[in-house]
N, CA, C and O atoms as CSV, one atom per row, in Angstrom:
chain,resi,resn,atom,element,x,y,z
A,1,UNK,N,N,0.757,4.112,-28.476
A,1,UNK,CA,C,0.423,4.000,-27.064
A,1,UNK,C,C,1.723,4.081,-26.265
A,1,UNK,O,O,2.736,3.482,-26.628
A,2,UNK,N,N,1.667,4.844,-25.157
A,2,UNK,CA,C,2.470,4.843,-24.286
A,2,UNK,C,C,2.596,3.844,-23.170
A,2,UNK,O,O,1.519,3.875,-22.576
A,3,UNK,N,N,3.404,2.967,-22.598
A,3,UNK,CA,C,3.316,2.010,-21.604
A,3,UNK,C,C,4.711,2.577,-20.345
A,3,UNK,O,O,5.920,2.601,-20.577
A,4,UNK,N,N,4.269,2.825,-19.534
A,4,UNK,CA,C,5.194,3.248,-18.365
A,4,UNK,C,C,5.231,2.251,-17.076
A,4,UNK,O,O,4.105,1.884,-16.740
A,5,UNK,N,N,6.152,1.814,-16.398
A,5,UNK,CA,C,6.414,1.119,-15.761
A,5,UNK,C,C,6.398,2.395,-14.304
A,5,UNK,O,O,6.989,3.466,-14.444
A,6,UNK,N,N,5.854,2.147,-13.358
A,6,UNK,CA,C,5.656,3.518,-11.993
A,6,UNK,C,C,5.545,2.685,-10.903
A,6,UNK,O,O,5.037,1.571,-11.034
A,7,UNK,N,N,6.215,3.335,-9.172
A,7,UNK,CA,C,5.947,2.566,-8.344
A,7,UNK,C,C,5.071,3.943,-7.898
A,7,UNK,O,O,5.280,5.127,-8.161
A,8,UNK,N,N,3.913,3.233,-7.046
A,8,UNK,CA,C,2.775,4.132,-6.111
A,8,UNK,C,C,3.497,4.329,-4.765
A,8,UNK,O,O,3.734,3.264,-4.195
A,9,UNK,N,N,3.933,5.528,-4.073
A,9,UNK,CA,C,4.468,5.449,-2.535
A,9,UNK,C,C,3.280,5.238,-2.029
A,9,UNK,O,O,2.164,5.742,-2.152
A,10,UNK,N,N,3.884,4.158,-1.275
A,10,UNK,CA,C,3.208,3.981,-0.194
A,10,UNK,C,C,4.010,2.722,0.745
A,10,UNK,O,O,5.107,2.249,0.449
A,11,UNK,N,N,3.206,2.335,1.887
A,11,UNK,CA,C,3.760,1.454,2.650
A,11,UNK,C,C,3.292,-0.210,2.591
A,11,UNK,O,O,2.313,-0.674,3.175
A,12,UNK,N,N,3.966,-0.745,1.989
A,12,UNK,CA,C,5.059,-0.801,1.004
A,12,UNK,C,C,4.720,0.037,-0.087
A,12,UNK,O,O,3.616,0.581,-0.095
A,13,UNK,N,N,5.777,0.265,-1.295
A,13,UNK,CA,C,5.467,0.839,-2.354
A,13,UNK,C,C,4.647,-0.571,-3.569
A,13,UNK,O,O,4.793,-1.784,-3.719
A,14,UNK,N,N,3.903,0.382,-4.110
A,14,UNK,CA,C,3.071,-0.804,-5.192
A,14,UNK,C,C,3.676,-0.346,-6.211
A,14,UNK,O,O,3.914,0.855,-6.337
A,15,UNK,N,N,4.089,-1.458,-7.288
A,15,UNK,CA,C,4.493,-1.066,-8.882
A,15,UNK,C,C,3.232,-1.472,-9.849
A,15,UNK,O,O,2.665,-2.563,-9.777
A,16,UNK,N,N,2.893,-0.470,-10.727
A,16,UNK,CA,C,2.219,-0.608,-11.281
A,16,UNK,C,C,2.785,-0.230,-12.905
A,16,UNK,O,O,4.000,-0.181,-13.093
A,17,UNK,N,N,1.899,0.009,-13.951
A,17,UNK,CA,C,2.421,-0.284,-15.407
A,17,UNK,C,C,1.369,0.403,-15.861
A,17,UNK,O,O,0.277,-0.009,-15.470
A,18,UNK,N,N,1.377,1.529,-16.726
A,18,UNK,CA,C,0.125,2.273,-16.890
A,18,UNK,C,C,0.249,2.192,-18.657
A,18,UNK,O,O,1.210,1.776,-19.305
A,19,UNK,N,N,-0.868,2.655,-19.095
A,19,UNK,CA,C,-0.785,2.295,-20.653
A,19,UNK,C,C,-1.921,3.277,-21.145
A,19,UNK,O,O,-3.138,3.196,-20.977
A,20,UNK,N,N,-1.227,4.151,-21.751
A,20,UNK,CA,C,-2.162,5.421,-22.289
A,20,UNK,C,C,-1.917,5.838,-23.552
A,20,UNK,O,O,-0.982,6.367,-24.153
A,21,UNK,N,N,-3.350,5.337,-23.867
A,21,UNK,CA,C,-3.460,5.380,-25.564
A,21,UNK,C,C,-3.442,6.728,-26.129
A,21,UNK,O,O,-3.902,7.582,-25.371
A,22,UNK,N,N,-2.997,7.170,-27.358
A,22,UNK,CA,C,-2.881,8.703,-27.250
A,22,UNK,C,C,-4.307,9.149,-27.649
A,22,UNK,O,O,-5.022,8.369,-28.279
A,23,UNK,N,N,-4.736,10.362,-27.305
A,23,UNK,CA,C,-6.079,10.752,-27.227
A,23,UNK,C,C,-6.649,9.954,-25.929
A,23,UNK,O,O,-7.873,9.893,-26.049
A,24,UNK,N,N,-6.314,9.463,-25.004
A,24,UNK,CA,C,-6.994,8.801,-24.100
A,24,UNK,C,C,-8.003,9.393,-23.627
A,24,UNK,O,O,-7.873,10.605,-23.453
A,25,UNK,N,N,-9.240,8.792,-23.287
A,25,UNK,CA,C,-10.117,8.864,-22.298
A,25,UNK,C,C,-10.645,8.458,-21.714
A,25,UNK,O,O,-11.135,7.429,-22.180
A,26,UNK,N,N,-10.971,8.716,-20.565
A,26,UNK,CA,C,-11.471,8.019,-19.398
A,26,UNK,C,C,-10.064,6.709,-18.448
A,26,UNK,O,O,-8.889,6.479,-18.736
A,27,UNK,N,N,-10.616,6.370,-17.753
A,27,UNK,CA,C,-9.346,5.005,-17.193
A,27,UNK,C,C,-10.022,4.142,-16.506
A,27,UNK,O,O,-11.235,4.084,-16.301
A,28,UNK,N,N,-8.810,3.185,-16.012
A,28,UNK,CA,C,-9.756,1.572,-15.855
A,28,UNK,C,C,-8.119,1.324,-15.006
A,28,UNK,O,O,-6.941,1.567,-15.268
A,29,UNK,N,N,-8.835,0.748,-13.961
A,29,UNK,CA,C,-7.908,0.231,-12.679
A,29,UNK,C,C,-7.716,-0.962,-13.270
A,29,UNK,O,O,-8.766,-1.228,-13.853
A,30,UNK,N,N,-6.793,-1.968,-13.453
A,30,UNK,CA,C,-6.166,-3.632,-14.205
A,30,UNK,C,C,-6.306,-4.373,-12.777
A,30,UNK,O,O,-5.202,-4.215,-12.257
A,31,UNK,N,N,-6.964,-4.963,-12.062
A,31,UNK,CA,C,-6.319,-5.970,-11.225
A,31,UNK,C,C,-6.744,-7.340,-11.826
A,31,UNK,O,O,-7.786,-7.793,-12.301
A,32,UNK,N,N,-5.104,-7.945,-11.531
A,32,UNK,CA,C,-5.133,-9.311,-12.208
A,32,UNK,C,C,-5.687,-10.340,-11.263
A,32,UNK,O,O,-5.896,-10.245,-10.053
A,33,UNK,N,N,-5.918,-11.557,-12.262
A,33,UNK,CA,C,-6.576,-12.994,-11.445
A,33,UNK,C,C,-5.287,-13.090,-10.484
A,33,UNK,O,O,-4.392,-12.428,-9.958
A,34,UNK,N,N,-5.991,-14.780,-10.674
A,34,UNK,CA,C,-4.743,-15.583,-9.654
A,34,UNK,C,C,-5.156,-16.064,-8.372
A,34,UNK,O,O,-4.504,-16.900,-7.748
A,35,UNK,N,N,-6.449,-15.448,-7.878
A,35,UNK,CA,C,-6.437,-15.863,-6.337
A,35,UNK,C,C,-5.867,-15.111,-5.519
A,35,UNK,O,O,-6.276,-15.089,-4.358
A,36,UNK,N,N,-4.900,-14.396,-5.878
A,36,UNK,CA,C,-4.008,-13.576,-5.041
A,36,UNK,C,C,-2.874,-14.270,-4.977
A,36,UNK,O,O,-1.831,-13.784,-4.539
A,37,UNK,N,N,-2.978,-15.385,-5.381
A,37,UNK,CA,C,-0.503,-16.066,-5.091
A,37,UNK,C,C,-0.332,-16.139,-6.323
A,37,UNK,O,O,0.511,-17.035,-6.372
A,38,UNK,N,N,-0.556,-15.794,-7.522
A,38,UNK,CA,C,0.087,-15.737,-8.498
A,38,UNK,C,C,-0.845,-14.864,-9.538
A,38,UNK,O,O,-2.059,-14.689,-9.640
A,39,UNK,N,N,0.099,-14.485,-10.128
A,39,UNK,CA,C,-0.026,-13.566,-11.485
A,39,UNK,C,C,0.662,-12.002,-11.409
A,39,UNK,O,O,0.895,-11.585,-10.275
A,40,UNK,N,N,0.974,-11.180,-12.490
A,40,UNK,CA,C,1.983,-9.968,-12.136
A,40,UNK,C,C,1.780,-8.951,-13.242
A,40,UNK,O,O,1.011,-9.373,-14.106
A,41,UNK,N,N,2.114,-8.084,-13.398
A,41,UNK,CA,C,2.715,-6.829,-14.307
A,41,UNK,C,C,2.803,-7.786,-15.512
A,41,UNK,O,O,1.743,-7.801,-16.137
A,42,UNK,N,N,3.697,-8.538,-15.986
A,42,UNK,CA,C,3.729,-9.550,-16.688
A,42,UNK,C,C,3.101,-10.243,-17.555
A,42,UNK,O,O,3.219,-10.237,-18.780
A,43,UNK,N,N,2.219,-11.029,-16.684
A,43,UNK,CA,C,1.597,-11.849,-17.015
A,43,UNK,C,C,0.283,-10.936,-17.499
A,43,UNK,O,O,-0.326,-11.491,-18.414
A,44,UNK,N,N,-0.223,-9.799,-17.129
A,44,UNK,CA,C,-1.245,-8.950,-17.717
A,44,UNK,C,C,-0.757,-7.961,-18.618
A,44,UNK,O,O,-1.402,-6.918,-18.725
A,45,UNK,N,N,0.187,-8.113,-19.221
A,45,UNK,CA,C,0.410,-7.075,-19.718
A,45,UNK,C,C,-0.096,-7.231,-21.260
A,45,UNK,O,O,-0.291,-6.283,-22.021
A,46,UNK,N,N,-0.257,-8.497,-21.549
A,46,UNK,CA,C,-1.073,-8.571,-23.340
A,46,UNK,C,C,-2.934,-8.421,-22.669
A,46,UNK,O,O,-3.931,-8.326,-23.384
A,47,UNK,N,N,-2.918,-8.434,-21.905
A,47,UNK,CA,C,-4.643,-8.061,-21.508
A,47,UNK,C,C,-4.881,-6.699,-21.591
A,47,UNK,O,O,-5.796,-6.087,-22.142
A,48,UNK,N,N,-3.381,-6.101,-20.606
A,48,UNK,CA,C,-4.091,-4.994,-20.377
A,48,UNK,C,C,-3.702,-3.999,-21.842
A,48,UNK,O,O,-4.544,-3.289,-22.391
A,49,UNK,N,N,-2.518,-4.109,-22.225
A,49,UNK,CA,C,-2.602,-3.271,-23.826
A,49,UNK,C,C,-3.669,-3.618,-24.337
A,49,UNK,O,O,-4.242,-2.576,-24.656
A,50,UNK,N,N,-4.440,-4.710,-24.675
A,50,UNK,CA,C,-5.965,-4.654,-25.854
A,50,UNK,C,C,-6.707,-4.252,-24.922
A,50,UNK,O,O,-7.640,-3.641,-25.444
A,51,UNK,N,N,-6.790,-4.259,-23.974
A,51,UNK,CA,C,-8.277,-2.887,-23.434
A,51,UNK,C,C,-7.564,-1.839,-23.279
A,51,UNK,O,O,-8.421,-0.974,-23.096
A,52,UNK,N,N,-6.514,-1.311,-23.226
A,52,UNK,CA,C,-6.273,0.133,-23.894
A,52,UNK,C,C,-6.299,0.336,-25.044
A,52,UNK,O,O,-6.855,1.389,-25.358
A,53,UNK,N,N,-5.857,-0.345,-25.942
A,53,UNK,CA,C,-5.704,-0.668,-26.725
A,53,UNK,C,C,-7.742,-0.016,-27.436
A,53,UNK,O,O,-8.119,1.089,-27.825
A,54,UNK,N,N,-8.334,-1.068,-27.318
A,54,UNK,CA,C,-9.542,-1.531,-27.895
A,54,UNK,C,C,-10.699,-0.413,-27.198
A,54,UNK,O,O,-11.757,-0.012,-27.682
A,55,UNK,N,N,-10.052,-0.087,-25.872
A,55,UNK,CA,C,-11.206,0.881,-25.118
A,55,UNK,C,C,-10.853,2.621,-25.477
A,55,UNK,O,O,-11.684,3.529,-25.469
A,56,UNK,N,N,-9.721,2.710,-25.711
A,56,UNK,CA,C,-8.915,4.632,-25.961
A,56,UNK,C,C,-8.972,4.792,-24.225
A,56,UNK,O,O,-8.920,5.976,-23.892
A,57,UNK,N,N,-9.066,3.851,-23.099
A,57,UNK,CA,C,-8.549,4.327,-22.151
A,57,UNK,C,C,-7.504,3.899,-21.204
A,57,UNK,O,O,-7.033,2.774,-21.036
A,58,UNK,N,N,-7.249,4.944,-20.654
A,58,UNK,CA,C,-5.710,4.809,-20.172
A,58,UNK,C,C,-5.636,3.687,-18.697
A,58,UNK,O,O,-6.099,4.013,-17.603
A,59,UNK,N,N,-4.947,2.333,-18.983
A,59,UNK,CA,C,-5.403,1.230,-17.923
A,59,UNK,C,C,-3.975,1.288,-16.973
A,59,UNK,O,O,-2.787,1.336,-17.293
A,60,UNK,N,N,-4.499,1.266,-15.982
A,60,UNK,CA,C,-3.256,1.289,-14.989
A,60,UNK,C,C,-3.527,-0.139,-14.627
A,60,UNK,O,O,-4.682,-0.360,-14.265
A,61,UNK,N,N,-2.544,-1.344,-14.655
A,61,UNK,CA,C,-2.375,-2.452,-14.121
A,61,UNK,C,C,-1.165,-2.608,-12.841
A,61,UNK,O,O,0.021,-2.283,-12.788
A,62,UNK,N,N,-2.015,-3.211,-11.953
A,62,UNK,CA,C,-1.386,-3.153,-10.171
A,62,UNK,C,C,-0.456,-4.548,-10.281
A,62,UNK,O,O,-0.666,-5.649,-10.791
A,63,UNK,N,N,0.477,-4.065,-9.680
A,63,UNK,CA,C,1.618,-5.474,-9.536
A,63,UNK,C,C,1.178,-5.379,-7.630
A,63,UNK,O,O,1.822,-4.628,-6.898
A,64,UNK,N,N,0.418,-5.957,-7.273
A,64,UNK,CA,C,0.147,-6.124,-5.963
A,64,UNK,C,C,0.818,-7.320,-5.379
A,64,UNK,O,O,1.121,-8.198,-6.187
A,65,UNK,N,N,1.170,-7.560,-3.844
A,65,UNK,CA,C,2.004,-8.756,-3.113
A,65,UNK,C,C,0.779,-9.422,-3.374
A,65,UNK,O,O,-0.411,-9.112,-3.430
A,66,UNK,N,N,1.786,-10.903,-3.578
A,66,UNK,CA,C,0.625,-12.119,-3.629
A,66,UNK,C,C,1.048,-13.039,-2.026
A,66,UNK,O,O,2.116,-13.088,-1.417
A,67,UNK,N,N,-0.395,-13.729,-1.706
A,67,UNK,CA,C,-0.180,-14.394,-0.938
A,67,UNK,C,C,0.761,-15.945,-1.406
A,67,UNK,O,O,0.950,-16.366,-2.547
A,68,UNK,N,N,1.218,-16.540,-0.112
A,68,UNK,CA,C,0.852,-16.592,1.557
A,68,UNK,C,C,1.645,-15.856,1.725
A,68,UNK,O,O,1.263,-15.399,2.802
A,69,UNK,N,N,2.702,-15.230,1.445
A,69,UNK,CA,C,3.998,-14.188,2.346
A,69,UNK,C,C,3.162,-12.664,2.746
A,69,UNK,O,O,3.409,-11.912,3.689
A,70,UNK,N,N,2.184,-12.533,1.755
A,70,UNK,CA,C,1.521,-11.227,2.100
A,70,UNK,C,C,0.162,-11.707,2.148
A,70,UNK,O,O,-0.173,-11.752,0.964
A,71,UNK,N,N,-1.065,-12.191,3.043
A,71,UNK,CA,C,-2.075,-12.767,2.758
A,71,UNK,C,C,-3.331,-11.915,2.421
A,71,UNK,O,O,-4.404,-12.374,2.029
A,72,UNK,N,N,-2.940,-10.177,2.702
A,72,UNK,CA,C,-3.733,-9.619,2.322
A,72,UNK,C,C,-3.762,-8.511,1.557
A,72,UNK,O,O,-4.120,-7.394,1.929
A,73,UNK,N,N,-3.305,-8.888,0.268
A,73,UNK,CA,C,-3.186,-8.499,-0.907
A,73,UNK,C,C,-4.040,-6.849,-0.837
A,73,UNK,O,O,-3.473,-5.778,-0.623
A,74,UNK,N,N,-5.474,-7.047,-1.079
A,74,UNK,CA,C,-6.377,-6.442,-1.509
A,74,UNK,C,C,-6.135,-5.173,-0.726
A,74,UNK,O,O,-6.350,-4.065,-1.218
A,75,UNK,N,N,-5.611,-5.384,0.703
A,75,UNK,CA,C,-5.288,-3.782,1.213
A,75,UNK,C,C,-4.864,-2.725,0.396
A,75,UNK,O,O,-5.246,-1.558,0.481
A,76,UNK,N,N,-3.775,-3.350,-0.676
A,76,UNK,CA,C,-2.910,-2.422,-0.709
A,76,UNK,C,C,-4.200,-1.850,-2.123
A,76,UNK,O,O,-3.712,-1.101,-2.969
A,77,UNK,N,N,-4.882,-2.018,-2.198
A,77,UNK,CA,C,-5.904,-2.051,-3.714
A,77,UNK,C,C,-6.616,-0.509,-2.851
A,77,UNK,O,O,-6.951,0.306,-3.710
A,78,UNK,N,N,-6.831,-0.108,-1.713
A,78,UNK,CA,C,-6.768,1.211,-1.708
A,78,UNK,C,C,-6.519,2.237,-1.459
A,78,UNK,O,O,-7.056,3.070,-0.728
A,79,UNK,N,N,-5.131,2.243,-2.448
A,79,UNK,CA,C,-4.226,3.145,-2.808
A,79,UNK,C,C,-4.878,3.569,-4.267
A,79,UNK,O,O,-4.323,4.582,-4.694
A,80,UNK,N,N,-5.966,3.036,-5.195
A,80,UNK,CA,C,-5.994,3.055,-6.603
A,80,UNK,C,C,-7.675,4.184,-6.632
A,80,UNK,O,O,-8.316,4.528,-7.625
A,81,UNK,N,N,-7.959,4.510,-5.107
A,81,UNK,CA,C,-8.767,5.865,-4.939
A,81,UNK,C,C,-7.899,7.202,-4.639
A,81,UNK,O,O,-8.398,8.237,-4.196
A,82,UNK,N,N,-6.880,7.072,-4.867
A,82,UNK,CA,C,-5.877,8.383,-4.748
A,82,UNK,C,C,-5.258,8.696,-6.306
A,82,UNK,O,O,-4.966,7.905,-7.203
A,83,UNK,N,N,-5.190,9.993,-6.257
A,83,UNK,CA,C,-4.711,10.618,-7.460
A,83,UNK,C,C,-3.125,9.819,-7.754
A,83,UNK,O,O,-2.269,9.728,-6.874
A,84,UNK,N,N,-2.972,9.327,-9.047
A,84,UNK,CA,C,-1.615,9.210,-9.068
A,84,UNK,C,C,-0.905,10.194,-10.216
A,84,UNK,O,O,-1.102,9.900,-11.395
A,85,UNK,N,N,-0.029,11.430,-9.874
A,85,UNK,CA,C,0.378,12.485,-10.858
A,85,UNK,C,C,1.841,12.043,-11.142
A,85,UNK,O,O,2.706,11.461,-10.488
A,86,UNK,N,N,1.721,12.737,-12.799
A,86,UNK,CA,C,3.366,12.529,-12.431
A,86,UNK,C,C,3.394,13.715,-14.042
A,86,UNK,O,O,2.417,13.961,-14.750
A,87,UNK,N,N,4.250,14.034,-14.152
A,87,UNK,CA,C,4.407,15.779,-15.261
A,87,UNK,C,C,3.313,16.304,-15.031
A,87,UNK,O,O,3.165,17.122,-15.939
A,88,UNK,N,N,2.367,16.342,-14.309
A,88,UNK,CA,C,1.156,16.935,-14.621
A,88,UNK,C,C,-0.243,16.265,-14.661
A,88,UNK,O,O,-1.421,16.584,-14.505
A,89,UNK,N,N,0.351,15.391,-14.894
A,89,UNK,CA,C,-0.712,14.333,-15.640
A,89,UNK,C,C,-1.495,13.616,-14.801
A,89,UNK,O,O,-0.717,13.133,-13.979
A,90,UNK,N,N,-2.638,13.265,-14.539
A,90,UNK,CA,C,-3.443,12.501,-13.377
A,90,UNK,C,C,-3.661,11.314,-14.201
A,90,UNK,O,O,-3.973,11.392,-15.389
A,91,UNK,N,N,-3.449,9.911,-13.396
A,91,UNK,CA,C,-3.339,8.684,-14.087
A,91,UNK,C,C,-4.531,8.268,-13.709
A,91,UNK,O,O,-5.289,7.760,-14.536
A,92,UNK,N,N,-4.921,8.434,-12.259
A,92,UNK,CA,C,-6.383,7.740,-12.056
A,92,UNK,C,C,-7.213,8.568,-10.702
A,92,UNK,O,O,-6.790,8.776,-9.565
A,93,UNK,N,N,-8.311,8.867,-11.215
A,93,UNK,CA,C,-8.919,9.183,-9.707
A,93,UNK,C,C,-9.968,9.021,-9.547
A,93,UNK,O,O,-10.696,9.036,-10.540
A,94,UNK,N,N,-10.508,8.804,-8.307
A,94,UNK,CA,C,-11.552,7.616,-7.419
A,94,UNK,C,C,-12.722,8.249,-8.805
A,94,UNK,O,O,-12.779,7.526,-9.799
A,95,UNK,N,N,-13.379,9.236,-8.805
A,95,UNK,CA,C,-14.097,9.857,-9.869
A,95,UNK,C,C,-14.155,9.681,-10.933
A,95,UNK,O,O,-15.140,10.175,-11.483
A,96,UNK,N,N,-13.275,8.989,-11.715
A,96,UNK,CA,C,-13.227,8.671,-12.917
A,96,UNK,C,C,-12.550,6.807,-13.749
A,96,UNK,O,O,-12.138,6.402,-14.835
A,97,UNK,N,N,-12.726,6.456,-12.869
A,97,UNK,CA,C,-12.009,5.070,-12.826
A,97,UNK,C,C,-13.134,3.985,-12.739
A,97,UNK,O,O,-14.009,3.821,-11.888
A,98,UNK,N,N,-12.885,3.403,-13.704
A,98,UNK,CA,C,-13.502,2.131,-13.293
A,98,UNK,C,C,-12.732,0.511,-12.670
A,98,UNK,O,O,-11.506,0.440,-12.583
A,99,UNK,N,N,-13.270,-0.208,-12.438
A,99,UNK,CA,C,-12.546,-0.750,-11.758
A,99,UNK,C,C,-12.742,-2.339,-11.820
A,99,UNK,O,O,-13.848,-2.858,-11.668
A,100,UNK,N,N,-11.379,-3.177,-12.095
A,100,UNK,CA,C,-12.442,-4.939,-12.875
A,100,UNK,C,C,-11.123,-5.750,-11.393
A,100,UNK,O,O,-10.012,-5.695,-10.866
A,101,UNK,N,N,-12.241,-6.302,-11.437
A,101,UNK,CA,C,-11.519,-7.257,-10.580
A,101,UNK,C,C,-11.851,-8.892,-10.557
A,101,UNK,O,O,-12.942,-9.328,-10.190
A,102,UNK,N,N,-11.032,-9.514,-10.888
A,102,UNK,CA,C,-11.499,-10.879,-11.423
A,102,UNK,C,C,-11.342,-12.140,-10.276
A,102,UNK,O,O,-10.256,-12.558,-9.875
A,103,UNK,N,N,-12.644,-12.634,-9.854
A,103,UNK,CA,C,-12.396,-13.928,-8.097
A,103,UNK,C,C,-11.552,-14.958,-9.463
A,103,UNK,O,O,-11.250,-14.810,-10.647
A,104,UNK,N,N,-11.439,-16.053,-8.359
A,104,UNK,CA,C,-11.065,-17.287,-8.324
A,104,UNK,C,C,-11.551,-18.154,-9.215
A,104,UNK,O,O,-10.924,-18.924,-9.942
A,105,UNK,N,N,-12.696,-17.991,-9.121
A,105,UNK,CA,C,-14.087,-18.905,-10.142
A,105,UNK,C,C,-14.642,-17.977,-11.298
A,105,UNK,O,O,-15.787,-18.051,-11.746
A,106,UNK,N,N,-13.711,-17.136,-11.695
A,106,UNK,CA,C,-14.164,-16.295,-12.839
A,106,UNK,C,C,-15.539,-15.334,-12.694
A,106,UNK,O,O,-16.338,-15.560,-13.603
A,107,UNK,N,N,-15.903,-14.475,-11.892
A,107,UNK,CA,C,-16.338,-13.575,-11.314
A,107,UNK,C,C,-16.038,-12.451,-11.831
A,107,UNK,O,O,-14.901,-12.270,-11.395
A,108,UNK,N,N,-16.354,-11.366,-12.618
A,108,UNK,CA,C,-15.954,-10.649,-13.230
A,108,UNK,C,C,-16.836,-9.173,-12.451
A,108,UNK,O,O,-17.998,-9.025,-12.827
A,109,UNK,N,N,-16.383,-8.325,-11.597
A,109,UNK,CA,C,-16.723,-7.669,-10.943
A,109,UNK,C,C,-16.470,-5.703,-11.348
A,109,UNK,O,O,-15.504,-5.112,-10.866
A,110,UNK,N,N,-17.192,-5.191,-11.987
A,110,UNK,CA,C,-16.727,-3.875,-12.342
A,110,UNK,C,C,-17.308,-2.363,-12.001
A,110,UNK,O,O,-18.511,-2.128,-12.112
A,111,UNK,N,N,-16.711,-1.731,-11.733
A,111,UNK,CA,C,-17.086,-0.250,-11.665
A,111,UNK,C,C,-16.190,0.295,-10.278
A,111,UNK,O,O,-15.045,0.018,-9.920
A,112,UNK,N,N,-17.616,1.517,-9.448
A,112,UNK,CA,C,-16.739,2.223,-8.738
A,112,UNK,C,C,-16.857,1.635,-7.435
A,112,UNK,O,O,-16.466,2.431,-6.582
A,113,UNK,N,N,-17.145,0.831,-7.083
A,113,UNK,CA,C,-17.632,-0.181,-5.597
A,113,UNK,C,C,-17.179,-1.675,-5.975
A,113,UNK,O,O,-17.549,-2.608,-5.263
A,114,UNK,N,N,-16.352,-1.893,-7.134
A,114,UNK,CA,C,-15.884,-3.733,-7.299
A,114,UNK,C,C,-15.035,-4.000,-6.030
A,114,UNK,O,O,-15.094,-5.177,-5.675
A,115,UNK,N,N,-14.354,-3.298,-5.351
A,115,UNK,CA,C,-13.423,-4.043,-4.167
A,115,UNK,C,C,-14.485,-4.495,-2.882
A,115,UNK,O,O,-14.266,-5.289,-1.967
A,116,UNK,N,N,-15.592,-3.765,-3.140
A,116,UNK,CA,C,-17.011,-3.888,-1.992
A,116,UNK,C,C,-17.536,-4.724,-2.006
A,116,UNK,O,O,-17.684,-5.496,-1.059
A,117,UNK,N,N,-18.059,-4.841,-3.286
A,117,UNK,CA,C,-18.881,-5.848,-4.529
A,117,UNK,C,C,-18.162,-7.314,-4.532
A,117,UNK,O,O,-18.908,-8.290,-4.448
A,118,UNK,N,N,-16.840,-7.508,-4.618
A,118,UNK,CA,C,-16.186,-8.520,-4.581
A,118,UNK,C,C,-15.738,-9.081,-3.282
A,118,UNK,O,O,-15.121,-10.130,-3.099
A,119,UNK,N,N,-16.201,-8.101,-2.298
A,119,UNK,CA,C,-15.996,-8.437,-0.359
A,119,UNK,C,C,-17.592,-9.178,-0.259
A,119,UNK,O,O,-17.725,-10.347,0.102
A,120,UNK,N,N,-18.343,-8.606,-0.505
A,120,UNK,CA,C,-19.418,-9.309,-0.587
A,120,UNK,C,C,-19.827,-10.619,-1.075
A,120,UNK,O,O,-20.200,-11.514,-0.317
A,121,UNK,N,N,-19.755,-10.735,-2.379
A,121,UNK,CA,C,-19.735,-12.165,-3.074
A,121,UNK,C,C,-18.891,-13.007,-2.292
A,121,UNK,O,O,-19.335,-14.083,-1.892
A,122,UNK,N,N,-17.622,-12.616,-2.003
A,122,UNK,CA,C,-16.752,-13.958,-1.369
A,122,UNK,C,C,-17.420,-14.510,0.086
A,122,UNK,O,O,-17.444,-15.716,0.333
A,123,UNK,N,N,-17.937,-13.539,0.982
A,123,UNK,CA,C,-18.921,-13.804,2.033
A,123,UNK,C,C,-19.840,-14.623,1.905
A,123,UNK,O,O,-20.297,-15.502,2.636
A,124,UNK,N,N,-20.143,-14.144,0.598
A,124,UNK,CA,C,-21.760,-14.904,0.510
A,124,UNK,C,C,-22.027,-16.615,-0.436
A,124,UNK,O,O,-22.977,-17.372,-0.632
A,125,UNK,N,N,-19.886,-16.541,-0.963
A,125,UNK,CA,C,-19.860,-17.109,-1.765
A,125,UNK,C,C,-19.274,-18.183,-0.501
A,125,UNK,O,O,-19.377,-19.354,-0.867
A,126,UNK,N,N,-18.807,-18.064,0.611
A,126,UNK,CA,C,-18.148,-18.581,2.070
A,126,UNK,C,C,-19.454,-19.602,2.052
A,126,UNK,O,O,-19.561,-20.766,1.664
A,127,UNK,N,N,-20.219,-18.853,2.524
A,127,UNK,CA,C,-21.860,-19.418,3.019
A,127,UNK,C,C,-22.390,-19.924,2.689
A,127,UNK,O,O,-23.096,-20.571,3.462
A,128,UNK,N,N,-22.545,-20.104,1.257
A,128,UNK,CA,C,-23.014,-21.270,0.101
A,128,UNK,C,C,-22.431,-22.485,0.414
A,128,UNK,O,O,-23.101,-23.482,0.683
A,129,UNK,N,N,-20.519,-22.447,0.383
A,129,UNK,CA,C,-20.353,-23.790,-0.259
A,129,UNK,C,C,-20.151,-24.634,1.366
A,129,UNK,O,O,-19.971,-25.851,1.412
């Protein structure tokens, strides 16, 4: 397996860590727990090798700003519907990506609408408590 360390341009730039099993197929967007003020590249990086690892697809894991200095993290999360190339190679695109995103209370949210899916629940999860 290949593991590459890449920053995404943009404003700010995002670093991300991509991991492509050889023969890869298909891909899977990594966003880590935490709440948003903690967790990193780092700290996911034995998660995200065994689902490349275990899946044959190629996982791009997001080193996104954590709050309170940046409180809204999740903006920068779409940047991960744009092609990211680099020799040639397309790492992820909106079409072929799935997508896990993990709340606070262990919420395990996946596919091509989880950043929607997970705007929703927290609304509805507001209103409950």
């Amino acid at each position: 397996m290949e593991v590459e360390g890449r920053t995404v341009s943009a404003d700010p730039d995002v670093a991300v860590r991509v991991y492509r099993p050889h023969r890869a197929r298909g891909a899977v967007v990594w966003l880590h727990g935490g709440g948003g003020v903690f967790g990193d590249l780092d700290t996911e990086h034995p998660w995200a090798a065994r689902i490349a690892d275990l899946s044959g697809a190629v996982v791009v894991s997001v080193g996104y700003r954590l709050a309170p200095e940046h409180p809204f993290p999740l903006d920068e999360l779409g940047l991960l519907t744009l092609s990211a190339r680099q020799d040639g190679r397309t790492v992820v695109t909106d079409e072929q990506a799935g997508m896990f995103a993990a709340t606070d209370d262990g919420v395990l949210v996946a596919g091509p609408g989880a950043r929607l899916a997970a705007t929703r629940y927290e609304d509805w999860l507001r209103a409950v408590r």
